[in-house]
GULOVO-203607 format. One record per residue (C-alpha): residue number from 1; z, y, x. Coordinates in Angstrom, 2 decimals. Layout:
BEGIN
+-----+---------+---------+---------+
:   k :      up :   north :    east :
+-----+---------+---------+---------+
: NUM :       Z :       Y :       X :
...
+-----+---------+---------+---------+
//
This chain:
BEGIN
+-----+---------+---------+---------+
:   k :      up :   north :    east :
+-----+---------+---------+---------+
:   1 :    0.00 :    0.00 :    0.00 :
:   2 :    0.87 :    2.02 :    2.63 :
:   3 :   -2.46 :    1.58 :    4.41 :
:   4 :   -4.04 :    2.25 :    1.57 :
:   5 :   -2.51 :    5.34 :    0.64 :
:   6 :   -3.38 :    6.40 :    4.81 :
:   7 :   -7.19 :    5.68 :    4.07 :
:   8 :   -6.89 :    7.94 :    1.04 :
:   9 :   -4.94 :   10.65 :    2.89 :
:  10 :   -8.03 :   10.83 :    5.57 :
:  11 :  -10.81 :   10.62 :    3.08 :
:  12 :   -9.27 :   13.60 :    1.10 :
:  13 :   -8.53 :   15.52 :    4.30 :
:  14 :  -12.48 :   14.47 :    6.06 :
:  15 :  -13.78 :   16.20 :    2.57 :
:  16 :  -12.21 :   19.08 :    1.62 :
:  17 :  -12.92 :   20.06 :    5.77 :
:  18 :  -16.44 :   19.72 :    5.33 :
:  19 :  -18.68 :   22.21 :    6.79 :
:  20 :  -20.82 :   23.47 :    3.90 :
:  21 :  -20.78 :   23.63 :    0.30 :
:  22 :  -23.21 :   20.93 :   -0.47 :
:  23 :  -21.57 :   18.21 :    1.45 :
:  24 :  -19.50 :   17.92 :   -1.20 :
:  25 :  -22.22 :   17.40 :   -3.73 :
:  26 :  -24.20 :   15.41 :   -1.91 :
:  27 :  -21.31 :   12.38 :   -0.57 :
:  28 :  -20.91 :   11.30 :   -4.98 :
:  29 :  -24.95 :   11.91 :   -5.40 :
:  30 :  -25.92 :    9.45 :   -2.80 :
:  31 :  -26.85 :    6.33 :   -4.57 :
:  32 :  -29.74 :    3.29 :   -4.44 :
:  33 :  -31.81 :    2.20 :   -7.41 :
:  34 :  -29.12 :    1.03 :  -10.17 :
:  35 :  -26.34 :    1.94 :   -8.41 :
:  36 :  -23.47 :    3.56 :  -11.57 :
:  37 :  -21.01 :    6.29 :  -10.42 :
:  38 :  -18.64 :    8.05 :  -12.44 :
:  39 :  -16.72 :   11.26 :  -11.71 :
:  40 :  -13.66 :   12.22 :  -13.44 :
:  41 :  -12.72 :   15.75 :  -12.99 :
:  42 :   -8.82 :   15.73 :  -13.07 :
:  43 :   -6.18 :   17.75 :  -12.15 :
:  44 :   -2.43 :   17.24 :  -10.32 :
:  45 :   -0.68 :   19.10 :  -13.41 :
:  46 :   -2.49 :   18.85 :  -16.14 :
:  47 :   -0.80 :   16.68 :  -18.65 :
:  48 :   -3.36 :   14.66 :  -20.57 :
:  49 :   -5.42 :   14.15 :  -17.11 :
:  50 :   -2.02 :   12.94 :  -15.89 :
:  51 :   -1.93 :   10.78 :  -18.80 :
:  52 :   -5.35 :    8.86 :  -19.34 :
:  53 :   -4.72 :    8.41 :  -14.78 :
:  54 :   -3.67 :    4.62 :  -15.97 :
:  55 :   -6.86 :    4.20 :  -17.82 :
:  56 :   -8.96 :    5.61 :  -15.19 :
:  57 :   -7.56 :    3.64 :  -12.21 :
:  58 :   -8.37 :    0.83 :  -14.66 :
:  59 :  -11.57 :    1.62 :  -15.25 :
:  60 :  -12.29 :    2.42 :  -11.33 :
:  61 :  -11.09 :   -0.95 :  -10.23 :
:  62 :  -13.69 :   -2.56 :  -12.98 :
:  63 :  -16.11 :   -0.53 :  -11.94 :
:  64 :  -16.02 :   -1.29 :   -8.39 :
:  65 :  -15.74 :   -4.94 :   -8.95 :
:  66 :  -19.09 :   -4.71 :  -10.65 :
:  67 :  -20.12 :   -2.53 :   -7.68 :
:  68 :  -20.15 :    0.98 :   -8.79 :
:  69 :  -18.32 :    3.75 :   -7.58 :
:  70 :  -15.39 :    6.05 :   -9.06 :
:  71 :  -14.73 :    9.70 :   -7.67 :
:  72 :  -11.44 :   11.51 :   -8.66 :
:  73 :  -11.97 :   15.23 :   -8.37 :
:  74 :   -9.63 :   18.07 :   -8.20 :
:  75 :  -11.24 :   20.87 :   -9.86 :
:  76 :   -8.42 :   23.43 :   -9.82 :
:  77 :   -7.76 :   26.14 :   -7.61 :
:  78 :   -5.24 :   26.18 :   -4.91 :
:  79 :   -5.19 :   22.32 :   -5.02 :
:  80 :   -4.07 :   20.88 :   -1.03 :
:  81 :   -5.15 :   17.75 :    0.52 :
:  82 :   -1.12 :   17.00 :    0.92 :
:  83 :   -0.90 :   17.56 :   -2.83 :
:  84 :   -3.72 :   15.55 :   -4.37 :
:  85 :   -2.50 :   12.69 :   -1.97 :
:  86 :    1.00 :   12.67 :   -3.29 :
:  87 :   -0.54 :   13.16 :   -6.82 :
:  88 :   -2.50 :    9.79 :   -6.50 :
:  89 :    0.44 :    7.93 :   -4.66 :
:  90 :    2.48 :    9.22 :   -7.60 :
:  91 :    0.19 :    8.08 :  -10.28 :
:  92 :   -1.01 :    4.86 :   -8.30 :
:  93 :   -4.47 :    6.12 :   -7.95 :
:  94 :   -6.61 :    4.30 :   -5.56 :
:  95 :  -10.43 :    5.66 :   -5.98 :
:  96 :  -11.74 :    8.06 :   -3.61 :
:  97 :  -10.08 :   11.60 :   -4.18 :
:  98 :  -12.01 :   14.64 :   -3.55 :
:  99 :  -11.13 :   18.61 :   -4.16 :
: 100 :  -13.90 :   20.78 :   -5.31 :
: 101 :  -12.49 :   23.86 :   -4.20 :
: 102 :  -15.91 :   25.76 :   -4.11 :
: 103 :  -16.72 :   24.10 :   -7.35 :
: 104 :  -19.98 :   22.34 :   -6.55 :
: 105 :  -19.87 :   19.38 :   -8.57 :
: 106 :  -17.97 :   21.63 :  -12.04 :
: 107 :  -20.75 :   24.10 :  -11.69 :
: 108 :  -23.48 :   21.23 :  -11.17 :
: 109 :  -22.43 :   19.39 :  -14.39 :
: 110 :  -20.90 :   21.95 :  -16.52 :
: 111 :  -17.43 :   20.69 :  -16.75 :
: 112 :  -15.43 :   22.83 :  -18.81 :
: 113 :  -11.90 :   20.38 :  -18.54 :
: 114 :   -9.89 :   17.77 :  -17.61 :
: 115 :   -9.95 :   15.08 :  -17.21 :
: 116 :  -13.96 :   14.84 :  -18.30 :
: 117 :  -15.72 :   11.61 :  -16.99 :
: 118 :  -19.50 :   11.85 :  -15.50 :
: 119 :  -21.79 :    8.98 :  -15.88 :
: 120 :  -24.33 :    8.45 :  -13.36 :
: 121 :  -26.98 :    5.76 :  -12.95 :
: 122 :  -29.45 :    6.23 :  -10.00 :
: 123 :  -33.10 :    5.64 :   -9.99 :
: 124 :  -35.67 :    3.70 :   -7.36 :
: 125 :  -35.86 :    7.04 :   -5.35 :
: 126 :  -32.04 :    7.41 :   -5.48 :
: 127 :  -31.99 :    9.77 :   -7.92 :
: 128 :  -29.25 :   10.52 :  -10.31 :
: 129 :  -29.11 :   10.96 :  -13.46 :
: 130 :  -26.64 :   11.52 :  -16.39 :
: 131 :  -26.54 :    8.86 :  -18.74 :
: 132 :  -23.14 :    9.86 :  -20.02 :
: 133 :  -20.45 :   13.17 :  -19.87 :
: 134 :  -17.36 :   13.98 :  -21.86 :
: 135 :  -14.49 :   12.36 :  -23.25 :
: 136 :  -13.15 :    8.96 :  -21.27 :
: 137 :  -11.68 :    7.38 :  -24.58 :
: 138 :  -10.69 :    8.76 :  -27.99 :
: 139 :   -6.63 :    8.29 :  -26.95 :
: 140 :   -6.68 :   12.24 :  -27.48 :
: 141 :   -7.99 :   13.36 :  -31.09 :
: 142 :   -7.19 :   17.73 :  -29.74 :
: 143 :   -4.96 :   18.50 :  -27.24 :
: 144 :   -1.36 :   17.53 :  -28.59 :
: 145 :   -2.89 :   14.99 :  -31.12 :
: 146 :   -2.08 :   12.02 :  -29.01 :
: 147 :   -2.95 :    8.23 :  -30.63 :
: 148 :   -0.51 :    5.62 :  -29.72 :
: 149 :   -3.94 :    3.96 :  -27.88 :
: 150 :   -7.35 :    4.01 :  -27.66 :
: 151 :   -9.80 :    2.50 :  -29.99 :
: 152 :  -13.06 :    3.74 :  -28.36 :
: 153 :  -13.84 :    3.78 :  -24.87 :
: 154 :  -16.72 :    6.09 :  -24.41 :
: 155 :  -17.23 :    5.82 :  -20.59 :
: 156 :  -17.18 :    1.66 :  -20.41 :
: 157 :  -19.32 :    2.14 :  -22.72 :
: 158 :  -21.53 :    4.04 :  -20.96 :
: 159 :  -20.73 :    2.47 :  -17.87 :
: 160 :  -22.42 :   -1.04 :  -19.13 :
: 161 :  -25.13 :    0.53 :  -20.54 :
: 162 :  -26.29 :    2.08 :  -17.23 :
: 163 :  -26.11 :   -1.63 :  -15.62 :
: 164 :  -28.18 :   -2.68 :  -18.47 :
: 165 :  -30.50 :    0.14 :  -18.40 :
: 166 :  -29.71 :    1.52 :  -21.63 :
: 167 :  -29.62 :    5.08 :  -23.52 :
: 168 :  -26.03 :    5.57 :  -24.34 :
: 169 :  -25.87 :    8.04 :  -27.89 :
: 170 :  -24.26 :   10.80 :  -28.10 :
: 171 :  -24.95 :   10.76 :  -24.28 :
: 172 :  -22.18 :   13.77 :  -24.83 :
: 173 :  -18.73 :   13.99 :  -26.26 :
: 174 :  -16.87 :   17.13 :  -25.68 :
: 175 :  -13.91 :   16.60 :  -23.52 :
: 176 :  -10.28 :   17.56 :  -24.58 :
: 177 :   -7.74 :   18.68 :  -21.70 :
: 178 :   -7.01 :   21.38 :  -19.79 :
: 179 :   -9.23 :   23.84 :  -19.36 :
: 180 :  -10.92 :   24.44 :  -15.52 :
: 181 :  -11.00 :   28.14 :  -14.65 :
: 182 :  -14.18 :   29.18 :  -13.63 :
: 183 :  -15.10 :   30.81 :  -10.13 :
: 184 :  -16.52 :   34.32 :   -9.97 :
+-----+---------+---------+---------+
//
């Protein structure tokens, strides 16, 4: 665990010191003809994020088993490599964690909150595109509104339908969470 937690610790630290702006984006968009990679845009203190993190390290270790990728990125301002580390120790988070401090990858897809989930399937040339964005289950109705579980799990969803191939519909479902403040 401890080893684990290192490797984390250095992958965090190796990414938020890269050298320009697009390194960032372009680490999660590298990707081979069917590859599937999902970004969940999270946050250290925001409550529901903090919530569905079970759910997501669930659906990370799934994912990777059927060899896809998960990235956990820290979308808020401020955010340190020493405190997204602790955050994922804390909430037993083992997927890659990245900060998007110049907010390359919120501007790129338009996320508005968190958590929101990014569905990406990859084409013969390597190119990526969205088969899926928005809400990672239905376990919150509005912020508040809480269910005592989920009954609909929109990003396995989509996650099996870009291994098959498929169109998932609605290919969007607006997220609930806490909203990411936009850089000037």
């Amino acid at each position: 665990m401890l080893h684990r937690f290192s490797l984390l610790l250095i992958t965090i630290i190796f990414l938020c010191s890269c050298g320009t702006r697009d390194q960032l984006t372009s680490h999660v968009l590298q990707g081979r003809q069917g590859d599937v990679v999902v970004i969940v845009f999270s946050s250290t203190d925001c409550p529901i994020a903090n919530s569905m993190a079970p759910e997501i390290e669930r659906i990370h270790k799934d994912l990777q088993q059927q060899g896809g990728k998960l990235y956990l990125v820290h979308a808020w301002k401020g955010r340190t490599s020493k405190d997204v580390a602790s955050h994922a120790k804390e909430f037993g988070l083992s997927m890659e964690v990245l900060i998007d401090d110049h907010h390359e990858l919120v501007q790129r897809f338009n996320a508005t909150v968190t958590p929101e989930a990014v569905v990406l399937s990859f084409d013969e040339q390597g190119a990526s595109e969205v088969v899926y964005q928005g809400l990672i289950n239905n376990l919150f109705a509005s912020p508040g509104n809480r269910r005592d579980e989920a009954t609909k799990h929109y990003v396995r969803d989509a996650i099996d339908a870009a291994f098959a191939g498929k169109d998932i519909s609605p290919s969007f479902r607006k997220p609930t969470g806490c909203v990411i403040e936009q850089m000037q």
